[in-house]
VEXPAZA-111604 format. One record per atom (N, C-alpha, C): residue in three letters; residue number from 1; x, y, z; atom name. Coordinates in steps of 0.2 Angstrom, whole numbers, plus 5000, padded with zeros to 4 digits. Layout:
! residues N
{site ALA; NUM; {X; Y; Z}; CA}
...
END
This chain:
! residues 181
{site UNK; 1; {5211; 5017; 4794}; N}
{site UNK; 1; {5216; 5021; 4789}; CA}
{site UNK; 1; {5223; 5019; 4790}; C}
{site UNK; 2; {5227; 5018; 4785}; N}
{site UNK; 2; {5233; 5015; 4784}; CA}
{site UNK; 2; {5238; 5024; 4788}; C}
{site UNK; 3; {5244; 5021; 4793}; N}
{site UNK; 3; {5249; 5023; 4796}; CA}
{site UNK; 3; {5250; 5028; 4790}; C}
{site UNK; 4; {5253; 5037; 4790}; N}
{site UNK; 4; {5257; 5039; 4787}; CA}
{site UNK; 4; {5264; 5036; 4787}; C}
{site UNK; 5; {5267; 5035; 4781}; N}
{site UNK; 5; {5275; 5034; 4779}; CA}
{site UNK; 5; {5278; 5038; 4775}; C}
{site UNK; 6; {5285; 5036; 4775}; N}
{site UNK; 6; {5287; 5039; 4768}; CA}
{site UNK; 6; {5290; 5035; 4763}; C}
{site UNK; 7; {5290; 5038; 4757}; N}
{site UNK; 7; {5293; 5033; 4753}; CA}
{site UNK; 7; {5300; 5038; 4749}; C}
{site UNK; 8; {5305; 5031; 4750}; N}
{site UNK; 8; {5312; 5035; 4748}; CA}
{site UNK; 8; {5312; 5034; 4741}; C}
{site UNK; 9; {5313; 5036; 4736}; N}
{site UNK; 9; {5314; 5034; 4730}; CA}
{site UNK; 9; {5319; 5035; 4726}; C}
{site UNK; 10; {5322; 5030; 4723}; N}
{site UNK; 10; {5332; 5028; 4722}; CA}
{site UNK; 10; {5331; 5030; 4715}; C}
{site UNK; 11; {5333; 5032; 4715}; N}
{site UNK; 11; {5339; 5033; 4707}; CA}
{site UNK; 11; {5347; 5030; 4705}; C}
{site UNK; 12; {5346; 5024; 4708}; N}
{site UNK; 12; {5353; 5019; 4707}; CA}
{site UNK; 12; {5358; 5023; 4703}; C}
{site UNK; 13; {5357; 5022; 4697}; N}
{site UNK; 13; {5360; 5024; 4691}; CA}
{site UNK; 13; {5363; 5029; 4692}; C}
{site UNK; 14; {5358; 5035; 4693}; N}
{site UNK; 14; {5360; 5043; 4692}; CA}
{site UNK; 14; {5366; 5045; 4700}; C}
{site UNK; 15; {5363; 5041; 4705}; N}
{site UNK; 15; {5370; 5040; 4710}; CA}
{site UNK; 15; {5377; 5038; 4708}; C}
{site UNK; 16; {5377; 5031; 4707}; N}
{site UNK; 16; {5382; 5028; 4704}; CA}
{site UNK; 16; {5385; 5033; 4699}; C}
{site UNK; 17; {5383; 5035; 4694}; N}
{site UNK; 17; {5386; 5037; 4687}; CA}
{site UNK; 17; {5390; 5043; 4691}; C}
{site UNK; 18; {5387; 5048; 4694}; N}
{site UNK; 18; {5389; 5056; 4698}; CA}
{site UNK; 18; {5395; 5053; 4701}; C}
{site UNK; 19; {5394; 5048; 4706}; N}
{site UNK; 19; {5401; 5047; 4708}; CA}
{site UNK; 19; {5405; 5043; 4705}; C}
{site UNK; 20; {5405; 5041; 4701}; N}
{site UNK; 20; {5410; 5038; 4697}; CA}
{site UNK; 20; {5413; 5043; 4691}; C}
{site UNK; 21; {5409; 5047; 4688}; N}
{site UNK; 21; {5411; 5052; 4684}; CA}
{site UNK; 21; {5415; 5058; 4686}; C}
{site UNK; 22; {5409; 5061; 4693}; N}
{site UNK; 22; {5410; 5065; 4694}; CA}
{site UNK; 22; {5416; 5067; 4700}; C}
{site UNK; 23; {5415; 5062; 4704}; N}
{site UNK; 23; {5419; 5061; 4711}; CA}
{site UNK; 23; {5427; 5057; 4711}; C}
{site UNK; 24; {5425; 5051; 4709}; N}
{site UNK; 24; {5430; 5046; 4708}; CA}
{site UNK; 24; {5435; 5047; 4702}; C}
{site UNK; 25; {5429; 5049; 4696}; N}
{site UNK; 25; {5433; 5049; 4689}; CA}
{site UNK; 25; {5434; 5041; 4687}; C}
{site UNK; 26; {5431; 5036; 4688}; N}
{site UNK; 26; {5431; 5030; 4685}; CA}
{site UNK; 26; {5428; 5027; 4688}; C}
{site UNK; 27; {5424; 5021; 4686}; N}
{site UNK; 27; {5420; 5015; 4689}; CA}
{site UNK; 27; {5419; 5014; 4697}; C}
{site UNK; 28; {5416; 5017; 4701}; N}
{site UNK; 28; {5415; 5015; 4707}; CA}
{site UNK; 28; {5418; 5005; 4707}; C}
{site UNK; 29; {5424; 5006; 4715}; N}
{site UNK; 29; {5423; 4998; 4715}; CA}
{site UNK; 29; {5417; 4996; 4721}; C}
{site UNK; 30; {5415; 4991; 4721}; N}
{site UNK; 30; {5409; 4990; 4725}; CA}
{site UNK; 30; {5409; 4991; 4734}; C}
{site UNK; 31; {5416; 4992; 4734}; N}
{site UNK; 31; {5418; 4995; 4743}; CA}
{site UNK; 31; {5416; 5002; 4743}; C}
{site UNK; 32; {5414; 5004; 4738}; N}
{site UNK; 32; {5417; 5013; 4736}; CA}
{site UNK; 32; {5409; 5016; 4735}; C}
{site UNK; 33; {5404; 5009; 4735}; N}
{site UNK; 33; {5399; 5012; 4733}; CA}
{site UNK; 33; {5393; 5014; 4739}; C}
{site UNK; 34; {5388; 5017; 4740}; N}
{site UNK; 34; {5385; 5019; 4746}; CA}
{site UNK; 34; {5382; 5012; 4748}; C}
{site UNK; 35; {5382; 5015; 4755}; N}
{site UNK; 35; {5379; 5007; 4761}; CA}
{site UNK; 35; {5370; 5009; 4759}; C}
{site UNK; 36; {5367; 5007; 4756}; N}
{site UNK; 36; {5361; 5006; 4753}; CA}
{site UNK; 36; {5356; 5006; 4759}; C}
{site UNK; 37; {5356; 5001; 4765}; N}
{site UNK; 37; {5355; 5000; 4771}; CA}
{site UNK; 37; {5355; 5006; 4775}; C}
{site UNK; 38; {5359; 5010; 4774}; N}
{site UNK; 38; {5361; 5017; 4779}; CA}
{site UNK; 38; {5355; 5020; 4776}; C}
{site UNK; 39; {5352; 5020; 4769}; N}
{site UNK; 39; {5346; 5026; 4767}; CA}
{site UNK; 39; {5341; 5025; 4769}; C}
{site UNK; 40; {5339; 5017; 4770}; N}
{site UNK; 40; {5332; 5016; 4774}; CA}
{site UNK; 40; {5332; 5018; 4781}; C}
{site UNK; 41; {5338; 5017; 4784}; N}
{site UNK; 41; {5338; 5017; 4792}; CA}
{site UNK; 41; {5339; 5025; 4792}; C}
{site UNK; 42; {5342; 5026; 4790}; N}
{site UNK; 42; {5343; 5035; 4791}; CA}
{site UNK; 42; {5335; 5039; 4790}; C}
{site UNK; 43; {5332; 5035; 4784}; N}
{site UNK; 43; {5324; 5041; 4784}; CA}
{site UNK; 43; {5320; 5037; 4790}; C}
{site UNK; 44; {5319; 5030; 4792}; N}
{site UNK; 44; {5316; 5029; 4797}; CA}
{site UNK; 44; {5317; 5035; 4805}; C}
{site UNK; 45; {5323; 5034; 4805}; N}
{site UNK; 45; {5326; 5039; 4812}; CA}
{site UNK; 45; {5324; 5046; 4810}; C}
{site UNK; 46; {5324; 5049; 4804}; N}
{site UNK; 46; {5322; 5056; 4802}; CA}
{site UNK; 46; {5317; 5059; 4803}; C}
{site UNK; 47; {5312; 5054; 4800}; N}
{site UNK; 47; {5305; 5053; 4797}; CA}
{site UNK; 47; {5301; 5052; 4802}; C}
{site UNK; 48; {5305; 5046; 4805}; N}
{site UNK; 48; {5300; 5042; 4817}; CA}
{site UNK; 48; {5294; 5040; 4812}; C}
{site UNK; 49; {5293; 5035; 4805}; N}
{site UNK; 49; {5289; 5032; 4803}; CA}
{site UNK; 49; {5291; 5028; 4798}; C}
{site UNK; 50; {5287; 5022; 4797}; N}
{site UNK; 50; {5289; 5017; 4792}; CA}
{site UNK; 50; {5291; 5019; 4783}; C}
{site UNK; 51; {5296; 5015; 4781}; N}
{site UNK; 51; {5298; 5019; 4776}; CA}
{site UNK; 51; {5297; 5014; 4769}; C}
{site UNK; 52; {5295; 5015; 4764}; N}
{site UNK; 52; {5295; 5011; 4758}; CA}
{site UNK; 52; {5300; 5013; 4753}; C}
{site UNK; 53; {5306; 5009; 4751}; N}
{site UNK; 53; {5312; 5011; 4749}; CA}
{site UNK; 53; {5310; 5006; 4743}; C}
{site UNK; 54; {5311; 5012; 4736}; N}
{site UNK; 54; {5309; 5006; 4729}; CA}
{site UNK; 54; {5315; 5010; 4727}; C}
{site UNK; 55; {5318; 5004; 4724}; N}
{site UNK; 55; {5326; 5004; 4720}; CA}
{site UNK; 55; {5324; 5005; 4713}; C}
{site UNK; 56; {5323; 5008; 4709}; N}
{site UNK; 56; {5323; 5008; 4699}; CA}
{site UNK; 56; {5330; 5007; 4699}; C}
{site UNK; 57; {5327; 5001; 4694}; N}
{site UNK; 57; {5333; 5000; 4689}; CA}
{site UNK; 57; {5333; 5000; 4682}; C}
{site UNK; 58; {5336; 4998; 4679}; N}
{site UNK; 58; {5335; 4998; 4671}; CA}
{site UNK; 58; {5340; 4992; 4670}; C}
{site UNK; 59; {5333; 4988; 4669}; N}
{site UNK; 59; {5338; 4979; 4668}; CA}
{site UNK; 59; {5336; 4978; 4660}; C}
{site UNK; 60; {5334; 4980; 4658}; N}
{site UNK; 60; {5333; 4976; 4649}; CA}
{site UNK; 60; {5332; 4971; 4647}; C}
{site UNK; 61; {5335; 4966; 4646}; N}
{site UNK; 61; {5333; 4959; 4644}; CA}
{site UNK; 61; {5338; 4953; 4651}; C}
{site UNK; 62; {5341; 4959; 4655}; N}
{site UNK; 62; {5343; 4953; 4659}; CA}
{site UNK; 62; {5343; 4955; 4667}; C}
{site UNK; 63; {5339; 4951; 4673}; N}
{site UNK; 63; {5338; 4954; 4680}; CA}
{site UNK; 63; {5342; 4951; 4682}; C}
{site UNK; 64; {5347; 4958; 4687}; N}
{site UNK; 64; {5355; 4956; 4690}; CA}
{site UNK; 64; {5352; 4953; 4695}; C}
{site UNK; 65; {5352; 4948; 4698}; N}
{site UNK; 65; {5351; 4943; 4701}; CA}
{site UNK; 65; {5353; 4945; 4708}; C}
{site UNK; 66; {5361; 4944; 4708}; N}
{site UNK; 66; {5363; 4946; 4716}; CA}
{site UNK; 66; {5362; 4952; 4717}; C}
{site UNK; 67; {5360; 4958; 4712}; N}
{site UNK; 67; {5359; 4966; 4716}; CA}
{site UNK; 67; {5351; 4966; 4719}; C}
{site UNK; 68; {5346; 4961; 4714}; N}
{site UNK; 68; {5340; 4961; 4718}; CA}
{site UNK; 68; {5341; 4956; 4724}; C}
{site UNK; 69; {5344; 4953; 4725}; N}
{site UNK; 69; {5343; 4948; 4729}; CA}
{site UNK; 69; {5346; 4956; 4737}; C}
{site UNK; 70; {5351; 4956; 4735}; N}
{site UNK; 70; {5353; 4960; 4739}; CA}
{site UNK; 70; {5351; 4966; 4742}; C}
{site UNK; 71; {5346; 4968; 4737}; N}
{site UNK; 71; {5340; 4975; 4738}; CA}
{site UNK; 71; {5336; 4973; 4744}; C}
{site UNK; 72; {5333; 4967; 4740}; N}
{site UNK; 72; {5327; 4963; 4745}; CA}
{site UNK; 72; {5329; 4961; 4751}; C}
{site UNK; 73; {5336; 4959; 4753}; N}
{site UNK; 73; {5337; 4958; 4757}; CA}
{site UNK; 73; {5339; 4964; 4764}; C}
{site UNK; 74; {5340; 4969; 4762}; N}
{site UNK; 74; {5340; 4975; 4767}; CA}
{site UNK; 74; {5335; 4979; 4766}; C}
{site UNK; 75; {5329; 4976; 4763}; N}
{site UNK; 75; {5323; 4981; 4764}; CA}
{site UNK; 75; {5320; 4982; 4758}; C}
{site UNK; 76; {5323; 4984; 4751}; N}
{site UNK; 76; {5321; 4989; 4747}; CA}
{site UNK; 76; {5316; 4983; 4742}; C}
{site UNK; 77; {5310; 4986; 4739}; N}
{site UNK; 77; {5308; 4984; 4734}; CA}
{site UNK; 77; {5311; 4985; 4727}; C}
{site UNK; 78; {5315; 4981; 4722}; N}
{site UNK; 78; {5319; 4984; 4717}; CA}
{site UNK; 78; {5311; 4984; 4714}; C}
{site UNK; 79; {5315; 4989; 4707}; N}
{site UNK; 79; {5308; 4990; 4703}; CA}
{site UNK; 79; {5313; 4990; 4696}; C}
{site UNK; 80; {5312; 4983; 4691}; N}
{site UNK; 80; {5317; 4980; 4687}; CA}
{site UNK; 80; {5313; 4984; 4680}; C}
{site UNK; 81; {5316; 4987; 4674}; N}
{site UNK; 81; {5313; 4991; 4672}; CA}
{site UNK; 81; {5317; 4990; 4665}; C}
{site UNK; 82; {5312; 4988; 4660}; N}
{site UNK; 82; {5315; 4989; 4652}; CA}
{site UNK; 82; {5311; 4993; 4648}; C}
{site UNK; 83; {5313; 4993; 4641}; N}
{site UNK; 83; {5310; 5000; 4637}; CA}
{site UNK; 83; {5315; 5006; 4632}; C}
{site UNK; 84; {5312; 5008; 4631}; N}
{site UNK; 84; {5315; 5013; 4628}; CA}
{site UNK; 84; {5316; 5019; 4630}; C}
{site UNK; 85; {5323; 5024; 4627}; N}
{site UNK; 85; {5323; 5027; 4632}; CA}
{site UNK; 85; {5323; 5029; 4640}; C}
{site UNK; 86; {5323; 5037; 4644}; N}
{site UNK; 86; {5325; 5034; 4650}; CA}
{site UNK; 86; {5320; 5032; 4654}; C}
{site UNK; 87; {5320; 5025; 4655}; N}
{site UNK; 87; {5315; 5022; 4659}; CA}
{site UNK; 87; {5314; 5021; 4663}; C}
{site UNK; 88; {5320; 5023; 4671}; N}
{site UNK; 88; {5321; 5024; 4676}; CA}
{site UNK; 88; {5318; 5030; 4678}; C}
{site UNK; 89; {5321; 5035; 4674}; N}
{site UNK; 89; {5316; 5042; 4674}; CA}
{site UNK; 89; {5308; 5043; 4674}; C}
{site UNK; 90; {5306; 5039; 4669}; N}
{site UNK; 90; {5300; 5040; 4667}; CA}
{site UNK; 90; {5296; 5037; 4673}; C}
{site UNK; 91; {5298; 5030; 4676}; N}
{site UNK; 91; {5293; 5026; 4683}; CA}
{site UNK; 91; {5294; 5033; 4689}; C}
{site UNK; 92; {5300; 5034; 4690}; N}
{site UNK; 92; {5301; 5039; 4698}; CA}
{site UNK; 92; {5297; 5046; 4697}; C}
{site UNK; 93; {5296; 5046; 4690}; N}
{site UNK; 93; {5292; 5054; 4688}; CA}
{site UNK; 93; {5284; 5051; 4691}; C}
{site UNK; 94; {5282; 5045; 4688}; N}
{site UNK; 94; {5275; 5041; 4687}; CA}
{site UNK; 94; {5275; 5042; 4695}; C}
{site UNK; 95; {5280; 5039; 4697}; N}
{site UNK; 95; {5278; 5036; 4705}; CA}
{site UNK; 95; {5276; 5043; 4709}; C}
{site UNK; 96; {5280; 5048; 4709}; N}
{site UNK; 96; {5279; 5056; 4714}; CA}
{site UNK; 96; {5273; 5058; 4711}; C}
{site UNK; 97; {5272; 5056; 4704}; N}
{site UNK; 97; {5265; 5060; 4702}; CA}
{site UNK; 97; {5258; 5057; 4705}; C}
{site UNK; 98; {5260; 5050; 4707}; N}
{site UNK; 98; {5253; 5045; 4710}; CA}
{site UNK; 98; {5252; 5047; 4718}; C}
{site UNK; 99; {5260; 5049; 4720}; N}
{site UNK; 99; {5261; 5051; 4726}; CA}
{site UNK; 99; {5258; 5055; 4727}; C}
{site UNK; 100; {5258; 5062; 4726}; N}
{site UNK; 100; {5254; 5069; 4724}; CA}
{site UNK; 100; {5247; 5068; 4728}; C}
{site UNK; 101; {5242; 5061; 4727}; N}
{site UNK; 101; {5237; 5058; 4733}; CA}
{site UNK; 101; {5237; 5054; 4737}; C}
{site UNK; 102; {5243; 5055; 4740}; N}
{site UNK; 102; {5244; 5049; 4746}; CA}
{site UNK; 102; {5247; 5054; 4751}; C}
{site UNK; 103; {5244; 5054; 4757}; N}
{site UNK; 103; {5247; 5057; 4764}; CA}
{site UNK; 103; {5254; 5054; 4765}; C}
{site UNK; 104; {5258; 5054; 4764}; N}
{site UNK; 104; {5265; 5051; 4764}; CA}
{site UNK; 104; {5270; 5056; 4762}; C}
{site UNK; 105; {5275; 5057; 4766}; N}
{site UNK; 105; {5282; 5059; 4764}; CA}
{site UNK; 105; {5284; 5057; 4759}; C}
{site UNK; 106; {5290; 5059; 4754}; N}
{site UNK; 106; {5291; 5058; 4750}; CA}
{site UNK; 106; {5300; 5060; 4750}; C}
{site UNK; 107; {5304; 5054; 4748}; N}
{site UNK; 107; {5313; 5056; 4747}; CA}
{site UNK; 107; {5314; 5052; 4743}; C}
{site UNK; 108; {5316; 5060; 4737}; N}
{site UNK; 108; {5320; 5058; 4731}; CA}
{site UNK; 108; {5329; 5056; 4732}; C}
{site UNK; 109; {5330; 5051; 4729}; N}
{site UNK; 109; {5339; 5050; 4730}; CA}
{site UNK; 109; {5341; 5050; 4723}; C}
{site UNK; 110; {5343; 5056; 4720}; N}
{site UNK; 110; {5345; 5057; 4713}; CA}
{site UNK; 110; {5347; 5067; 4713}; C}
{site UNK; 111; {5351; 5066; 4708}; N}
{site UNK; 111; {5354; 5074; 4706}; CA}
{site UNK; 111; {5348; 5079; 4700}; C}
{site UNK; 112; {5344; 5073; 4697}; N}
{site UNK; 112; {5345; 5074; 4690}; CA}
{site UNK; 112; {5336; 5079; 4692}; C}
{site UNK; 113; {5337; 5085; 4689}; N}
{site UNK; 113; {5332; 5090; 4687}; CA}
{site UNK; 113; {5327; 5086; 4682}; C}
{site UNK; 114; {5326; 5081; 4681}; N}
{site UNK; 114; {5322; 5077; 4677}; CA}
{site UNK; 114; {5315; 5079; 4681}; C}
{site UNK; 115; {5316; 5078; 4689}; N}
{site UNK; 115; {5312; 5076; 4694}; CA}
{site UNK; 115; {5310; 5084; 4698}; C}
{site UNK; 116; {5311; 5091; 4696}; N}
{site UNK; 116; {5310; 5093; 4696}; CA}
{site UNK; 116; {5301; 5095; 4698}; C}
{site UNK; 117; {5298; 5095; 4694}; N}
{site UNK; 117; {5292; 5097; 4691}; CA}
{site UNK; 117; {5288; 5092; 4697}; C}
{site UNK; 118; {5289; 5084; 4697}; N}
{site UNK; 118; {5287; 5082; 4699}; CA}
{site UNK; 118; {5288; 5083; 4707}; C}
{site UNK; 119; {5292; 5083; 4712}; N}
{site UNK; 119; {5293; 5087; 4716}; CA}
{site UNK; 119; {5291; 5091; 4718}; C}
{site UNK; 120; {5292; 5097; 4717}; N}
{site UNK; 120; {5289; 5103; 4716}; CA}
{site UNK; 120; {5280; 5103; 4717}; C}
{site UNK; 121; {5276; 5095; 4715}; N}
{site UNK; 121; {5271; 5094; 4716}; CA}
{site UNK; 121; {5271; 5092; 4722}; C}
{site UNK; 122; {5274; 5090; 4723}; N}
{site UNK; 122; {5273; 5086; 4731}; CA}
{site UNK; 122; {5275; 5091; 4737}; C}
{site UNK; 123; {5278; 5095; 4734}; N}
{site UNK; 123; {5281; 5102; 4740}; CA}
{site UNK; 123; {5274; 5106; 4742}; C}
{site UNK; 124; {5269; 5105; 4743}; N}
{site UNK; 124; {5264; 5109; 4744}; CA}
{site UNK; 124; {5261; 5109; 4752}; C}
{site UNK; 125; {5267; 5109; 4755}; N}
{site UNK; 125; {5267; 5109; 4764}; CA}
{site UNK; 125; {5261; 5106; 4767}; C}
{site UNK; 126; {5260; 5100; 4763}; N}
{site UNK; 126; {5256; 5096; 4768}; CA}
{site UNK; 126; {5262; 5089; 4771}; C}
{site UNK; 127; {5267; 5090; 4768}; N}
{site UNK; 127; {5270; 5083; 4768}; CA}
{site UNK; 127; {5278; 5086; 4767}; C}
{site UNK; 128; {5283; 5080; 4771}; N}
{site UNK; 128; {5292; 5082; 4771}; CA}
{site UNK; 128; {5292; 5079; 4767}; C}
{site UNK; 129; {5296; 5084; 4761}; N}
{site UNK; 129; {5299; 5083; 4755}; CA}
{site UNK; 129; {5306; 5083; 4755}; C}
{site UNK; 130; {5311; 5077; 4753}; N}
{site UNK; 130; {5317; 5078; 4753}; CA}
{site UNK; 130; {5321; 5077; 4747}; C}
{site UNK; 131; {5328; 5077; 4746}; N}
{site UNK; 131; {5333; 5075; 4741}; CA}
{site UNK; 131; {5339; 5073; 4743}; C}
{site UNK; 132; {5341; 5066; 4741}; N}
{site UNK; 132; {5348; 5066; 4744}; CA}
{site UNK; 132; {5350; 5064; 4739}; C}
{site UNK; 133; {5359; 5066; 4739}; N}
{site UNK; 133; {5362; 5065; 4734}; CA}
{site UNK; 133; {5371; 5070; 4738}; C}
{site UNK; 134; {5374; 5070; 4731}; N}
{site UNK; 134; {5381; 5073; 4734}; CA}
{site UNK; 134; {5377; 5080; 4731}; C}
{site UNK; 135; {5377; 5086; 4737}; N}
{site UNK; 135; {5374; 5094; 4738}; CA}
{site UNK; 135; {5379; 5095; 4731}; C}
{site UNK; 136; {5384; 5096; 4728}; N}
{site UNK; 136; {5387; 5100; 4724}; CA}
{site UNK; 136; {5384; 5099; 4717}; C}
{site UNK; 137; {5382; 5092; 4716}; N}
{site UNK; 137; {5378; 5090; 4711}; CA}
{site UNK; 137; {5369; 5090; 4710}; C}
{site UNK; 138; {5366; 5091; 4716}; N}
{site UNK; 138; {5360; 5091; 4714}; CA}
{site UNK; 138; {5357; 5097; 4711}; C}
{site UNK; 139; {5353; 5098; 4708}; N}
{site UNK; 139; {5349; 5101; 4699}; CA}
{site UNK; 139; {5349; 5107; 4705}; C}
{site UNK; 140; {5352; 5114; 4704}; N}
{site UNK; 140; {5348; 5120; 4707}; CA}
{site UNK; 140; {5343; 5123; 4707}; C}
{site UNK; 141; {5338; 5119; 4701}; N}
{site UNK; 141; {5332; 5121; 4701}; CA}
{site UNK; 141; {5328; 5116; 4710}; C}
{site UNK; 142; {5330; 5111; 4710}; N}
{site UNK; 142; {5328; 5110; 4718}; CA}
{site UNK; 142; {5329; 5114; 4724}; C}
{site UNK; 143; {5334; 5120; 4725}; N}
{site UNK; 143; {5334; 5124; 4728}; CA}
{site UNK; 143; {5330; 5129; 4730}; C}
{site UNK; 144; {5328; 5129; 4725}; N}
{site UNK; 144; {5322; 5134; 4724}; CA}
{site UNK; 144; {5312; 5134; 4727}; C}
{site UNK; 145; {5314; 5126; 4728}; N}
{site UNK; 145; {5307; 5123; 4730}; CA}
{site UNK; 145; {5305; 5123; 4737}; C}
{site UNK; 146; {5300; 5126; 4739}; N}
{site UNK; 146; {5297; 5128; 4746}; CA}
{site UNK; 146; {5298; 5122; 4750}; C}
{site UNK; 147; {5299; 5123; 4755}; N}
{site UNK; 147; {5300; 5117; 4761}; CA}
{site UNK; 147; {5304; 5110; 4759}; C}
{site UNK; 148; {5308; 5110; 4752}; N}
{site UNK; 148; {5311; 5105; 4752}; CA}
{site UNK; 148; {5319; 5103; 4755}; C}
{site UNK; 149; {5320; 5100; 4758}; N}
{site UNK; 149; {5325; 5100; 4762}; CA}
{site UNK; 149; {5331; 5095; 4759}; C}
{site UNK; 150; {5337; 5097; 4758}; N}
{site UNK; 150; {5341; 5093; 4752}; CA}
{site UNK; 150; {5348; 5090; 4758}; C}
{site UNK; 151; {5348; 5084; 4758}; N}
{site UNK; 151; {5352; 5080; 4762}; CA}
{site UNK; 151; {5358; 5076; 4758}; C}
{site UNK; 152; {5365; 5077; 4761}; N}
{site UNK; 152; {5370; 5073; 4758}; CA}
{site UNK; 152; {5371; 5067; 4760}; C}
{site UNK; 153; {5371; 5063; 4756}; N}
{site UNK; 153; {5372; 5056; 4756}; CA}
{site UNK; 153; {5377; 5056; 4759}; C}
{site UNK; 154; {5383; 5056; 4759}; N}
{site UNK; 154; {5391; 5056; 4763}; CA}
{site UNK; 154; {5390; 5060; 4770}; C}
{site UNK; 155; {5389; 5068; 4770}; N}
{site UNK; 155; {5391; 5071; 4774}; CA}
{site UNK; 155; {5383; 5070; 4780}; C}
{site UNK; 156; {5377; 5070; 4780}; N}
{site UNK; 156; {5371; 5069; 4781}; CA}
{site UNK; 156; {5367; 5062; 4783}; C}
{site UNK; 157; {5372; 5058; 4779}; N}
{site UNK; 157; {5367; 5052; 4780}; CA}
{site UNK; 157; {5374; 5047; 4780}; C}
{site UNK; 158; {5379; 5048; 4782}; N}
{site UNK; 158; {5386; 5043; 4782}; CA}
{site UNK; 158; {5386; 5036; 4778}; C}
{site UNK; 159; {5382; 5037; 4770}; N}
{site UNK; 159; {5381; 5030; 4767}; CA}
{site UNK; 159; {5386; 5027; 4766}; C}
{site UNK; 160; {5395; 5030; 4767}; N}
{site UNK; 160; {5400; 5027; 4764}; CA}
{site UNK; 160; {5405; 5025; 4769}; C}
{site UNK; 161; {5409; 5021; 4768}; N}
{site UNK; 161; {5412; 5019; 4775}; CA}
{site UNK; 161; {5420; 5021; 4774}; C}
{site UNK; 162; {5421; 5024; 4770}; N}
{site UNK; 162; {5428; 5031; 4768}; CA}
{site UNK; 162; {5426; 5036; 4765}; C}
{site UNK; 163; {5429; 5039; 4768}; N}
{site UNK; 163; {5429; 5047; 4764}; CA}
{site UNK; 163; {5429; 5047; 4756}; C}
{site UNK; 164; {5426; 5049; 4754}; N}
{site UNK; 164; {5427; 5051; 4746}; CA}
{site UNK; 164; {5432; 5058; 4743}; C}
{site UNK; 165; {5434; 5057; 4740}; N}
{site UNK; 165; {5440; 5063; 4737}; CA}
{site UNK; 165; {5435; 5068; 4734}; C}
{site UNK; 166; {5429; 5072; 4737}; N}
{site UNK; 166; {5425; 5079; 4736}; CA}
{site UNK; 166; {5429; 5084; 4738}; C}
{site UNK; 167; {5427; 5089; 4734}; N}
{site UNK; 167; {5430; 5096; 4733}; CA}
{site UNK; 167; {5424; 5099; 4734}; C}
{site UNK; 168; {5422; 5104; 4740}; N}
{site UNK; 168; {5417; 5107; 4741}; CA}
{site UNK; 168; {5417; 5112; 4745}; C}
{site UNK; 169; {5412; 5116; 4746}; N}
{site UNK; 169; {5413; 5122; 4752}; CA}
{site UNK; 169; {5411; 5120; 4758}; C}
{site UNK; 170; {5416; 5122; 4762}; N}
{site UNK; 170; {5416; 5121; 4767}; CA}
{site UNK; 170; {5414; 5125; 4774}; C}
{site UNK; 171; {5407; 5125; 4777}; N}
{site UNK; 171; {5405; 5131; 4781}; CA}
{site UNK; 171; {5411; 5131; 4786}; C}
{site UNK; 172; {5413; 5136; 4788}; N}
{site UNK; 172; {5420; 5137; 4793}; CA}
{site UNK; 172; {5416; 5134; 4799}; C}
{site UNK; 173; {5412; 5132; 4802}; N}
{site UNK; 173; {5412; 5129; 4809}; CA}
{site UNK; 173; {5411; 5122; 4809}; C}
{site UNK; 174; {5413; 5118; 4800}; N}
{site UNK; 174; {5414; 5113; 4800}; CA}
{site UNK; 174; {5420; 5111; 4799}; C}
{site UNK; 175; {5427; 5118; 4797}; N}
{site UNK; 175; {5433; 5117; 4795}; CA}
{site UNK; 175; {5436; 5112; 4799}; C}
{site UNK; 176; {5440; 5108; 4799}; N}
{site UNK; 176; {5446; 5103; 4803}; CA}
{site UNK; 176; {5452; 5102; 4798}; C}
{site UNK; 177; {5455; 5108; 4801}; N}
{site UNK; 177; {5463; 5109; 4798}; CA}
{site UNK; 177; {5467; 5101; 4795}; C}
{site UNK; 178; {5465; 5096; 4801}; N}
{site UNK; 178; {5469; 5092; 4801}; CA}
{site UNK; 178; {5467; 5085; 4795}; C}
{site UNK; 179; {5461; 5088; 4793}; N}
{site UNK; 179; {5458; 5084; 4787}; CA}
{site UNK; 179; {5464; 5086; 4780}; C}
{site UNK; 180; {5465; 5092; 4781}; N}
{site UNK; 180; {5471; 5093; 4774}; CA}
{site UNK; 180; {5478; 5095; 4778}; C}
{site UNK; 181; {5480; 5093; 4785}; N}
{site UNK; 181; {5487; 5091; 4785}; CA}
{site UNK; 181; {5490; 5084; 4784}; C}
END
């Protein structure tokens, strides 16, 4: 019988887009973007089990070359993906749904309530269910889900190597005055 693991599962896109849009307000530059490596290494340490990290992209008629070469190179499986409409969406739904019969943990890395339903199948307290993303942006219907446990990429999982310009609440025994003198 194959070792329980977990499998992290990336939503590139809908990261990038959040903090570019939502955070930055313009184009992430590539120093600006999450340390990709820190998500595999963080759910191993979390988890104390092997971890399968599949990247979804939406490459269409052209496969980025150096972003897979670079996946592949710190672990992740990319999973290069063309079609219609949102296609990135539709594999990560597919994949949690096939998961639904595997002994294996499962971490979404996306905001987007697309994945709700799907989750929500997997929360059936046989197995740790996660989501990482920035907390002010992940779907609220995720809150709601039994034993799901929602982890910040920044503040939780230290993906970034500076601080990002977030406006968020702050529990008072994590206040440090000297952050905003």
């Amino acid at each position: 019988m194959a070792e329980r693991m977990t499998y992290l599962l990336v939503d590139g896109e809908n990261i990038d887009a959040t903090l570019g849009t939502s955070i930055l307000g313009r184009r992430p530059r590539p120093e600006e973007r999450p340390r990709w490596d820190r998500l595999l290494e963080w759910a191993e340490r979390s988890f104390d089990q092997e971890v399968t990290g599949l990247f979804y992209l939406a490459a269409s008629t052209e496969l980025p070359t150096s972003f897979v070469q670079a996946l592949l190179a710190i672990g992740f499986r990319p999973i290069p993906l063309s079609g219609e409409g949102k296609i990135v969406d539709i594999a990560i739904q597919r994949t949690a749904e096939a998961l639904v019969d595997r002994d294996a943990d499962v971490v979404l890395v996306s905001h987007d309530g697309d994945f709700v339903d799907q989750v929500s199948a997997l929360c059936d307290g046989s197995r740790q269910v996660g989501v990482i993303g920035f907390t002010e942006f992940v779907n609220a219907q995720f809150r709601n889900l039994p034993g799901l446990r929602i982890f910040d990429l920044e503040y939780d999982l230290g993906a970034f190597n500076t601080p990002l310009p977030r406006v968020r609440i702050i529990p008072i025994d994590q206040f440090d005055p000297l952050e905003f003198l």
